[in-house]
Backbone bond lengths (Angstrom), bond angles and torsions (degrees), N, CA, C in turn:
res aa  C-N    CA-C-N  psi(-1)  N-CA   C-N-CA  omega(-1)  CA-C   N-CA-C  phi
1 X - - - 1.473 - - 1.518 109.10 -
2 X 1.244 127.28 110.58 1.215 147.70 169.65 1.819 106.14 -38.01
3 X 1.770 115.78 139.11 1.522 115.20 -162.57 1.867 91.47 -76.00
4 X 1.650 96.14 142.17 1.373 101.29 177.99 1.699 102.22 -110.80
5 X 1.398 90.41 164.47 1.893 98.28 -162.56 1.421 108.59 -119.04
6 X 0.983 129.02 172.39 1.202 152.34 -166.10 1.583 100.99 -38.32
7 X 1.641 101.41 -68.18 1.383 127.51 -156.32 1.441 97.79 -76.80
8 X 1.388 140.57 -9.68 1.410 144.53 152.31 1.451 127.90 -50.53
9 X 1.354 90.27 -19.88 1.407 87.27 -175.85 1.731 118.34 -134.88
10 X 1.402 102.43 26.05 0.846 115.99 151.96 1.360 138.70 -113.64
11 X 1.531 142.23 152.35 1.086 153.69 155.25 2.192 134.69 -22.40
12 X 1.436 87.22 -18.32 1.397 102.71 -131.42 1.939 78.71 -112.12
13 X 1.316 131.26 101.95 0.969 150.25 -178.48 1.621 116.04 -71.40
14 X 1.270 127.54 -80.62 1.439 137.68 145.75 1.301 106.18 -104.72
15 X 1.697 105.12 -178.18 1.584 128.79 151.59 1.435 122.71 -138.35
16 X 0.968 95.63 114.04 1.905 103.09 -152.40 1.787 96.18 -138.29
17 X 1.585 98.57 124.90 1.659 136.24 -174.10 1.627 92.86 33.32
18 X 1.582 131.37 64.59 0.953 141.88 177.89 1.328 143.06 30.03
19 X 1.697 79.80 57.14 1.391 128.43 -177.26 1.344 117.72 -104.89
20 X 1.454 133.49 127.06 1.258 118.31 167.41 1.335 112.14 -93.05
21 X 1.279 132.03 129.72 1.680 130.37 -176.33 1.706 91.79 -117.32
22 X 1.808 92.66 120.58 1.526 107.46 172.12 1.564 128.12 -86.35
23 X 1.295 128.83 153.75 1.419 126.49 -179.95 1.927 103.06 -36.89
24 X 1.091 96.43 -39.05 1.758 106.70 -170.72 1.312 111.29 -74.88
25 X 1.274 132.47 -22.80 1.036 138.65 -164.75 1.347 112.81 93.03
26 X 0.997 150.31 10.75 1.239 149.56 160.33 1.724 121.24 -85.94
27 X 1.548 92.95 146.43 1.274 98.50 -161.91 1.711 98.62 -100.85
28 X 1.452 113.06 162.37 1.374 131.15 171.07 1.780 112.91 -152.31
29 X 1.278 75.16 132.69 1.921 111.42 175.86 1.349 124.34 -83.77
30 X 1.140 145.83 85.80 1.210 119.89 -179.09 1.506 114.68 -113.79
31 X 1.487 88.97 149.64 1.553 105.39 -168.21 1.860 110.63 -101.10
32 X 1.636 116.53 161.73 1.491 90.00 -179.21 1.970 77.47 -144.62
33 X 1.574 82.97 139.50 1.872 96.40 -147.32 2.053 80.70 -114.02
34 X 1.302 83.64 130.11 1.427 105.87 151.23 1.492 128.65 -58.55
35 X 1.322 125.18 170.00 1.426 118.96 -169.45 1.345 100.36 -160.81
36 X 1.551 92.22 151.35 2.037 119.15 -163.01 1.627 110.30 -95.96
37 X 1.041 127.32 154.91 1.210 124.65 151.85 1.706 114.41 -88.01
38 X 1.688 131.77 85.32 1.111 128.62 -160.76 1.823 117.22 -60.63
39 X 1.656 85.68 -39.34 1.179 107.58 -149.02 1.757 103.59 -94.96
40 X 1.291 121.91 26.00 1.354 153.55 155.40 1.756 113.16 -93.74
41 X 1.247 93.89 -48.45 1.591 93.83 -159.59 1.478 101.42 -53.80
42 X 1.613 115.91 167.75 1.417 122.42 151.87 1.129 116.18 -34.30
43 X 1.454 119.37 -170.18 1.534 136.57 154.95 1.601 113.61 -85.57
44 X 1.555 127.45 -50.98 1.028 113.50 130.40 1.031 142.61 -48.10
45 X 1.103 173.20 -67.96 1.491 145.92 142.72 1.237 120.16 14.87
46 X 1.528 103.11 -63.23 1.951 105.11 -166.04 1.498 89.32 -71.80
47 X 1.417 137.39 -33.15 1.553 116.10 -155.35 1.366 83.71 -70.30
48 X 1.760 127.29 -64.46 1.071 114.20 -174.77 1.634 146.46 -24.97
49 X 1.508 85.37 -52.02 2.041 99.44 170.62 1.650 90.18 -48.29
50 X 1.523 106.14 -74.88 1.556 113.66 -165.33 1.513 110.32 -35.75
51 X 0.879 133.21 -29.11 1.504 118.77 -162.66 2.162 92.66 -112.46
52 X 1.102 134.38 -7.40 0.972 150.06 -176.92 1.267 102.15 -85.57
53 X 1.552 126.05 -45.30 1.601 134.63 -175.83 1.497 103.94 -67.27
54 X 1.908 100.28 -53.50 1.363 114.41 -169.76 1.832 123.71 -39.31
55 X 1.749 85.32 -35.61 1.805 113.56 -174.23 1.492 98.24 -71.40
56 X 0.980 103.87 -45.96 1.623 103.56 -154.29 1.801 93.36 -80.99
57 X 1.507 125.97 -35.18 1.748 107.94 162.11 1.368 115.18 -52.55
58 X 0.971 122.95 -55.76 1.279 140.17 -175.34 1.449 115.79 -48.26
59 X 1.470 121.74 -30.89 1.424 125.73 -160.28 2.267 90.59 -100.59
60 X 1.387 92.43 -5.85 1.547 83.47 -175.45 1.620 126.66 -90.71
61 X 1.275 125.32 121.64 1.444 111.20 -159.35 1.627 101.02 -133.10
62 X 1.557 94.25 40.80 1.473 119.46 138.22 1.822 127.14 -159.63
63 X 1.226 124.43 171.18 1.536 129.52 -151.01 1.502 102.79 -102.83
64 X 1.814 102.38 126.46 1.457 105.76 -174.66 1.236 92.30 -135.12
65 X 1.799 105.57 167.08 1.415 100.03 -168.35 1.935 103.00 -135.93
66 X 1.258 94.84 155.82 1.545 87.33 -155.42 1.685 94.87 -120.23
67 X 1.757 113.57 126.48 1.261 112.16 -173.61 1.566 108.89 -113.26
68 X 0.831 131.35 113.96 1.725 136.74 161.58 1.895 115.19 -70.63
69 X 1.203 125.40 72.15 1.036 114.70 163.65 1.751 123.87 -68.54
70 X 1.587 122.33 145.93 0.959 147.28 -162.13 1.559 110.66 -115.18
71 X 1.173 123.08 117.90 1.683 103.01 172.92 1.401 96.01 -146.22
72 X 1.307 118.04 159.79 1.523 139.88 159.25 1.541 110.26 -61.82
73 X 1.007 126.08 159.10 1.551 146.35 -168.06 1.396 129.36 -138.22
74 X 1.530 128.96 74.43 1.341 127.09 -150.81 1.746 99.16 -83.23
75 X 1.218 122.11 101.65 1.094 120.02 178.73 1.635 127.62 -69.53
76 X 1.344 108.33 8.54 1.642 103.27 -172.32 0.932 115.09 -88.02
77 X 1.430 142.56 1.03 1.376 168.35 176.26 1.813 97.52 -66.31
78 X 1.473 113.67 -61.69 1.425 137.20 166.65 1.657 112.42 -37.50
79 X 1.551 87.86 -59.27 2.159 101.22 178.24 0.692 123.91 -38.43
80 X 1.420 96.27 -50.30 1.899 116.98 -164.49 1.758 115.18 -76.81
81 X 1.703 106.94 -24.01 0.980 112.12 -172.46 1.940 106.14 -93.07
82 X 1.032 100.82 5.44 1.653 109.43 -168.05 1.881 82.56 -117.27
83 X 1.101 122.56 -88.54 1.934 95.97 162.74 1.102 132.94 -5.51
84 X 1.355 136.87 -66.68 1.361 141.20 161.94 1.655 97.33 -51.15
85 X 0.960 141.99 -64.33 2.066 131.30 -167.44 1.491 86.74 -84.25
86 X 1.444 141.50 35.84 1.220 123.51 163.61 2.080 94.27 -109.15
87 X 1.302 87.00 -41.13 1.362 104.01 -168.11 1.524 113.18 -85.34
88 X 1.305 120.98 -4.15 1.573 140.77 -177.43 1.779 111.88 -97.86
89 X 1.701 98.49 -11.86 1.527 95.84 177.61 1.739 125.97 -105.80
90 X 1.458 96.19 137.65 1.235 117.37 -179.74 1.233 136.54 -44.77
91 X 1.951 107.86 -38.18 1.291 128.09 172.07 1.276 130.02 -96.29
92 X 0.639 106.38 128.53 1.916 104.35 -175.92 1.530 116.70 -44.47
93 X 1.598 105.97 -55.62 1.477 118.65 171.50 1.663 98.62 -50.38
94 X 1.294 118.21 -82.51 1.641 96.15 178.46 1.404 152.13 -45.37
95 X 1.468 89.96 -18.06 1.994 104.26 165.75 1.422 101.21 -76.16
96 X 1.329 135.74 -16.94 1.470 119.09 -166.15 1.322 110.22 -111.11
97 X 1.190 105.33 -25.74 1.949 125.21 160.10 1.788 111.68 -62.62
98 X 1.139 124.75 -37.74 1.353 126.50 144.56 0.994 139.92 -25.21
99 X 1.997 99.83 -68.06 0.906 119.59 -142.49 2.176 88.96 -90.35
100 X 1.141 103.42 -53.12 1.687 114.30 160.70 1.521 100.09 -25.07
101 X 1.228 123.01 -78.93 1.449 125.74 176.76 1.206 133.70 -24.70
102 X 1.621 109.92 -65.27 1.252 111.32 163.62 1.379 136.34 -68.35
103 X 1.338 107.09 -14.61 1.181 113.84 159.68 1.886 130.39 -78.22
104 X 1.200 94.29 -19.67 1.479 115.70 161.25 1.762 109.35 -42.52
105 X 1.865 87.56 -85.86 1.196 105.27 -165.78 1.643 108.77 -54.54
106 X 1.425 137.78 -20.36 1.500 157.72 170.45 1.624 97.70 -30.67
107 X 1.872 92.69 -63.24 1.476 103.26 -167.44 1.170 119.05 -78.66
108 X 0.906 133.26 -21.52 1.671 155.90 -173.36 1.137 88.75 -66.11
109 X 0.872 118.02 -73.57 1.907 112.86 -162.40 1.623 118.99 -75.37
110 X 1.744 98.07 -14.51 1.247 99.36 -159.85 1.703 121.02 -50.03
111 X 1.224 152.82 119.46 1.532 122.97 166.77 1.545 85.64 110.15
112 X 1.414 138.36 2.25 1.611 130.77 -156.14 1.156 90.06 -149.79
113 X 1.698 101.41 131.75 2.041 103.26 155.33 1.458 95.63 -88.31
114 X 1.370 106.08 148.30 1.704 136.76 153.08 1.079 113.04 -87.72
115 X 1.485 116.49 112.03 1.492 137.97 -176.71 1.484 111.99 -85.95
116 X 1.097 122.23 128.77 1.565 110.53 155.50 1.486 118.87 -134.29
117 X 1.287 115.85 136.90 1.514 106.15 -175.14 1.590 104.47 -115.37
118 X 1.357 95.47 154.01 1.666 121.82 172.71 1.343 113.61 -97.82
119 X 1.331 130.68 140.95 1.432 123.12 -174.71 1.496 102.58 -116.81
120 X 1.670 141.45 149.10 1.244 121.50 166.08 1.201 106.53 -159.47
121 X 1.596 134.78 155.54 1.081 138.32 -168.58 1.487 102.80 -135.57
122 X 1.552 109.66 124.31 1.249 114.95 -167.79 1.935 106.98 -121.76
123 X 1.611 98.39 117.76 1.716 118.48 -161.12 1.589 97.76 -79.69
124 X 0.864 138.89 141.76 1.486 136.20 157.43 1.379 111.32 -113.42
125 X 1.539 114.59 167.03 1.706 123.99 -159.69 1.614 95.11 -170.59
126 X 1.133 132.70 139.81 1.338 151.47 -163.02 1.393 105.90 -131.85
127 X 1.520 112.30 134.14 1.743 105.00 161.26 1.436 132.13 -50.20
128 X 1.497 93.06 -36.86 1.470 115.82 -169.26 1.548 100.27 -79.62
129 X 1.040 131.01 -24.04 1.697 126.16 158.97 1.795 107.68 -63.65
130 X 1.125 113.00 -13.34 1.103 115.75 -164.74 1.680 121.85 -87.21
131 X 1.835 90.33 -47.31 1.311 118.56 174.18 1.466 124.05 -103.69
132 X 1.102 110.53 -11.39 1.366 131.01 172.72 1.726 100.00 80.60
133 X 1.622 122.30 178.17 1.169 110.01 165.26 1.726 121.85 -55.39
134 X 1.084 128.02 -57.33 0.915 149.93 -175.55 1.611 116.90 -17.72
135 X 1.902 86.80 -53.43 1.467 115.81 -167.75 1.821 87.74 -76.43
136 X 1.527 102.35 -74.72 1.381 77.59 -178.15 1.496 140.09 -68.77
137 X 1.463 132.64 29.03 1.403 134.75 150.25 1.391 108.77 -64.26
138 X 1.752 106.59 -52.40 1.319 103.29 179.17 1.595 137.58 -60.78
139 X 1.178 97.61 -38.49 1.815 114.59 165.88 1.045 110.44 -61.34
140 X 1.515 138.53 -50.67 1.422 132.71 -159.47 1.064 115.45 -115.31
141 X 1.848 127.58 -44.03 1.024 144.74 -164.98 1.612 95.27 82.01
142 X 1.973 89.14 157.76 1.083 107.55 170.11 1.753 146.65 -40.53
143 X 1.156 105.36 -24.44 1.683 137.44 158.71 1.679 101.21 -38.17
144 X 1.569 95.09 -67.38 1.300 85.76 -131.26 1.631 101.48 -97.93
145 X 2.077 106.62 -13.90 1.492 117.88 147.94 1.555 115.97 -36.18
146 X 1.299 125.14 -54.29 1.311 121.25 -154.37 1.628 101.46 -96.74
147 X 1.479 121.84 9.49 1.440 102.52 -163.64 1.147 140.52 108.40
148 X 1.458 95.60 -26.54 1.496 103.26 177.48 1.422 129.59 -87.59
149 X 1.366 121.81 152.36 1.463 121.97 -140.06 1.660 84.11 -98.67
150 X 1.528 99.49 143.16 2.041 123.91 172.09 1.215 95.82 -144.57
151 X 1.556 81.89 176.41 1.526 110.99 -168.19 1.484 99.23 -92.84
152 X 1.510 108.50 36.08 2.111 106.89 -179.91 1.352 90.88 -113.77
153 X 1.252 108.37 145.39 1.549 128.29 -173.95 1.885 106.22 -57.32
154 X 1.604 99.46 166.28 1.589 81.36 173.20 1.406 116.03 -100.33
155 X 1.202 131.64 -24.80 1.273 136.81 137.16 1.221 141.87 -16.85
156 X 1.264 116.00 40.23 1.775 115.00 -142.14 1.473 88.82 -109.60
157 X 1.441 148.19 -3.98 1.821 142.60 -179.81 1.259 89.17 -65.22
158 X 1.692 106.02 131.19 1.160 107.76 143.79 1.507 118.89 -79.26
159 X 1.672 114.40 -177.63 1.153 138.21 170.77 1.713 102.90 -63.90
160 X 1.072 150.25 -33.86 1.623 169.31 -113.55 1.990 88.98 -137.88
161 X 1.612 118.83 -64.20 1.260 121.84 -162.89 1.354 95.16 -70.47
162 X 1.675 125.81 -53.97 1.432 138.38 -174.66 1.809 102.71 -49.93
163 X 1.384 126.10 -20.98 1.570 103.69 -176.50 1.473 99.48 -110.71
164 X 1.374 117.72 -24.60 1.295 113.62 161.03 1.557 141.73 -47.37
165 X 2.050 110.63 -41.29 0.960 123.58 149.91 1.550 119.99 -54.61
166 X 1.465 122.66 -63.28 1.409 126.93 175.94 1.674 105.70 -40.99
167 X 0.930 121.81 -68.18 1.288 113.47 171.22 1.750 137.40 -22.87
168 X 1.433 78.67 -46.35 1.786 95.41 171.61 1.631 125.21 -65.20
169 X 1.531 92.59 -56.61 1.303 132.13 166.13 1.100 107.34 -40.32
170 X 1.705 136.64 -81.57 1.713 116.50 158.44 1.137 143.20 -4.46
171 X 1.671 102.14 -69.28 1.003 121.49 -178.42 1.963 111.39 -34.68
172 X 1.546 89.13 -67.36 1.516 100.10 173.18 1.081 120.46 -31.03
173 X 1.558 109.22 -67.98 1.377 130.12 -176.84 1.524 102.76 -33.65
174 X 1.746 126.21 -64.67 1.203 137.14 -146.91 1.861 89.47 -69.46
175 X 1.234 114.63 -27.17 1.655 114.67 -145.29 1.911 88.80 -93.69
176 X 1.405 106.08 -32.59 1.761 107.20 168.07 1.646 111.51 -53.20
177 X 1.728 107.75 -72.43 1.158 106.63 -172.53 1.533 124.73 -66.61
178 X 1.476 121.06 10.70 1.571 116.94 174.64 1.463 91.40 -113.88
179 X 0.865 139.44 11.73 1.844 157.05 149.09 1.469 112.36 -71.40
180 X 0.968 115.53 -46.87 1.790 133.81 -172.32 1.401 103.06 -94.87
181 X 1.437 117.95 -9.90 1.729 124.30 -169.35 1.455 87.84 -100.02
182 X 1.115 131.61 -13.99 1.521 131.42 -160.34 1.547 97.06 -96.37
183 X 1.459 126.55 -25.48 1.265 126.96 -137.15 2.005 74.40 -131.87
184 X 1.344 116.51 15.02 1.473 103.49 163.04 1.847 105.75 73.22
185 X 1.015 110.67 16.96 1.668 128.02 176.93 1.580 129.51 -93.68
186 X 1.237 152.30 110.92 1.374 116.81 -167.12 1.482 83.19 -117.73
187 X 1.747 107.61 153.13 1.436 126.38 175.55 1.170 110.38 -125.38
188 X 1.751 110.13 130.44 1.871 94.37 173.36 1.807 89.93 -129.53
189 X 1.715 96.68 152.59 1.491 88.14 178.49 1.748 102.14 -80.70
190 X 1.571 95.61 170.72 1.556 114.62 -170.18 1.789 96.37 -90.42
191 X 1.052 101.07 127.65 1.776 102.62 161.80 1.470 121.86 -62.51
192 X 1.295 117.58 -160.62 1.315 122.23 172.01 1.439 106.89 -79.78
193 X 1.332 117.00 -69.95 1.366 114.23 -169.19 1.389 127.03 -52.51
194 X 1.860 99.20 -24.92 1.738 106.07 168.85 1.296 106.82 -73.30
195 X 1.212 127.06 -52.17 2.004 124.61 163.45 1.308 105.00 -30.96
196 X 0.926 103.87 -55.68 1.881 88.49 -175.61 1.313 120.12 -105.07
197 X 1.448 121.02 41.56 1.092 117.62 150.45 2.040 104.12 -124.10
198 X 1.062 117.09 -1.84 1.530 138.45 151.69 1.200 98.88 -37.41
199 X 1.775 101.80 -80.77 1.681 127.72 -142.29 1.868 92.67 -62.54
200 X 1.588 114.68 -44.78 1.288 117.58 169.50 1.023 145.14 -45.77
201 X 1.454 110.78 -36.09 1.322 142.98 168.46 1.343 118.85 -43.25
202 X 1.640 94.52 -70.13 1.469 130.89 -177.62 1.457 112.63 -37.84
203 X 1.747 108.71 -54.89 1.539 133.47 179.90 1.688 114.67 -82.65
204 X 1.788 115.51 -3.43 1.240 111.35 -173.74 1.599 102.44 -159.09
205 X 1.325 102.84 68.53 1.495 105.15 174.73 1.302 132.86 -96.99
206 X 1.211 126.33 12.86 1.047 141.24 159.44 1.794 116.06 -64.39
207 X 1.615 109.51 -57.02 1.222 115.51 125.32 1.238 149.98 -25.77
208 X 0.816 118.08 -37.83 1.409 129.26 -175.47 1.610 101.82 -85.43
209 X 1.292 123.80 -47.02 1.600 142.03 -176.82 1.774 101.40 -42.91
210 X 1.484 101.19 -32.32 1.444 108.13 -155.53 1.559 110.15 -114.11
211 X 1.403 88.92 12.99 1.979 91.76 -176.70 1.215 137.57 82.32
212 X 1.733 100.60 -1.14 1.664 115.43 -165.94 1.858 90.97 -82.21
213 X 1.326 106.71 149.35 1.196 114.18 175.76 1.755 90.10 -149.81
214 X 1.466 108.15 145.40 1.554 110.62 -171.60 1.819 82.68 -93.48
215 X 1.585 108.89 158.38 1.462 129.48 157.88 1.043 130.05 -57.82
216 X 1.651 113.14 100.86 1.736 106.53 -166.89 1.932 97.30 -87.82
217 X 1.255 109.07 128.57 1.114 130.46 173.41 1.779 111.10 -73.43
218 X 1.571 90.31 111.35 1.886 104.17 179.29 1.462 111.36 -19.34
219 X 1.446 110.19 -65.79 1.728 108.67 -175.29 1.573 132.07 -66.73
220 X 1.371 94.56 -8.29 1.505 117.70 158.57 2.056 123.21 -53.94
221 X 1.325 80.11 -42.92 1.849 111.09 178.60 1.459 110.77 -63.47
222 X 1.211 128.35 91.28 1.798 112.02 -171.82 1.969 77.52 -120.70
């Protein structure tokens, strides 16, 4: 059996004008959601959020999915850069006000991981929402509607279906995040180059812990 790669075993076909295009043909949106301090707010407040969230499930009459990423935080990157402005100052009082500082933050963490989380909401959109069944009998035939495997490529979106879906797909998108704006949330969608430095992440976090991000090459960017 021939070595399989990364991109084998994933879902995730292209990413095009910050679009995810799936092996299936289905498209995905993803959103990257701001975050509250709940457990500050009033009591009013929280009922409010609460019944504000409640509206905004309720007002949705399609299925989104909501990801909380978690990562570690290597702070020595930070040290080093507070070392250098410890050692860059002129005044004594400010080299030692620094230097206090960084030694602060040293201990603070010392013996402790630093968590940080990412929040994201990921929209989905189908051709077949697009074209209805109908449409797709005619495009594909029955075969390839239900699943069943032919001799037709898998690549089969056109350029015409691909802006038609995106189109839709927005829409959603725009109608989530003024939903989440209600509930005191702000959402912006992710571009391409942020998708794929996500998808990278995801597969190289060790990296990621430390700030390394590989060079996404311009023509890479559609």
């Amino acid at each position: 059996m021939p070595d399989a790669s990364t991109q084998d075993f994933l879902e995730v076909q292209d990413i095009r004008e910050g679009i995810l295009i799936l092996k299936n043909q289905g498209l995905r949106g993803v959103l990257m959601v701001s975050s509250l301090n709940f457990a500050l707010k009033s009591d009013d407040e929280q009922t409010a959020i609460i019944y504000a969230f409640q509206n905004f499930l309720n007002s949705l009459d399609f299925s989104c999915q909501i990801i909380i990423q978690s990562r570690n935080i290597n702070i020595t990157p930070y040290l080093d850069e507070l070392k250098d402005l410890e050692e860059r100052q002129t005044s004594e009082l400010l080299k030692e006000q620094t230097a206090s500082y960084r030694e602060f933050i040293k201990q603070l963490v010392q013996g402790d991981t630093i968590m940080t989380k990412n929040f994201y909401t990921v929209v989905p959109y189908t051709l077949m929402e697009a074209l209805g069944v109908r449409g797709m009998t005619k495009k594909f035939g029955l075969s390839k509607l239900f699943g069943k495997k032919d001799k037709q490529p898998a690549n089969t979106m056109t350029d015409a279906d691909f802006q038609r879906c995106k189109t839709q797909l927005w829409q959603r998108m725009e109608f989530l995040a003024m939903g989440l704006r209600r509930c005191g949330l702000e959402a912006i969608p992710l571009t391409t180059a942020e998708l794929i430095e996500l998808f990278w992440a995801i597969h190289h976090p060790e990296q990621a812990e430390i700030g390394y991000y590989p060079e996404i090459l311009p023509e890479l960017i559609k």
